[in-house]
N, C-alpha and C positions, 0 to 999 in steps of 0.2 A: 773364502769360506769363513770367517775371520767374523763376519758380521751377523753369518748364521748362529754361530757358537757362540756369540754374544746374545744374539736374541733367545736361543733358549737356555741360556744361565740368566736373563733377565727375567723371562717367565718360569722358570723355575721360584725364582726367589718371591716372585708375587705369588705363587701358589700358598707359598707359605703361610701367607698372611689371610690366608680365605680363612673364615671362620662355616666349618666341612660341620653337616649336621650331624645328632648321635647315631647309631645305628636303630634307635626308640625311636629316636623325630622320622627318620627315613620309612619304617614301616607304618609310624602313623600316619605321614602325610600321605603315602601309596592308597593306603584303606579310605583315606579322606576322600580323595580324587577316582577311587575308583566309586565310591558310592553316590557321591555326587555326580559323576557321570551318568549309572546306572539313573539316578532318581529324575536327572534331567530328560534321559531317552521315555522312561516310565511319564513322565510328564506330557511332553508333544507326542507319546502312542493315544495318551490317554484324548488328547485335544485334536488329535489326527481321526482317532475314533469316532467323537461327539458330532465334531464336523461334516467328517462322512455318513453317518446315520441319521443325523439331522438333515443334511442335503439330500438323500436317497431319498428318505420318507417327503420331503417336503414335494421334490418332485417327480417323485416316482422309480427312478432308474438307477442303478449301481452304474459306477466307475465299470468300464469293462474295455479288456485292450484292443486297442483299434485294429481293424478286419482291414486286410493286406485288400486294396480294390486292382483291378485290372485294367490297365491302359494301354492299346494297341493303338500303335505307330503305323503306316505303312508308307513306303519310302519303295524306291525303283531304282536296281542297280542295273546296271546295262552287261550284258552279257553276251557275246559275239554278236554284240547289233542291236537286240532286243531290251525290252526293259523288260523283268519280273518284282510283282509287287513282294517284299519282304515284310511279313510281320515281326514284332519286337514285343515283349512281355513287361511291360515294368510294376 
């Protein structure tokens, strides 16, 4: 254990040496990065938008979620002899 207790009195001592931001840089960088954040989502809403209403109007039709279609299978299990046709839903 000898080499653990050395590793973290080594990283201790490096800790030292970090130059740790003020508690002013820390809330400024927070507000920085949260609004550039914001400004970048505001940004591709805004080019997600144009896109989209430019595409609808050029060809007519809105984005709309695709309609669940139905596909039947029919497949024959044998059943004391007989085959019965099963249908399947997908």
């Amino acid at each position: 254990m000898a080499g653990f207790g050395q590793y973290l009195k080594e990283t201790r001592g490096e800790l030292r040496h970090v130059a740790w931001p003020t508690r002013t840089q820390t809330i400024v960088y927070t507000i920085l990065v949260a609004a550039i954040s914001v400004g970048v989502a505001l940004y591709l809403g805004l080019f997600d938008y144009v896109f989209t209403s430019a595409l609808s109007k050029t060809l007519g039709v809105l984005p709309s979620a695709p309609t669940q279609t139905q596909t039947q299978a029919t497949t024959t299990a044998p059943q004391n002899g007989s085959s019965t046709p099963v249908n399947f839903k997908i």
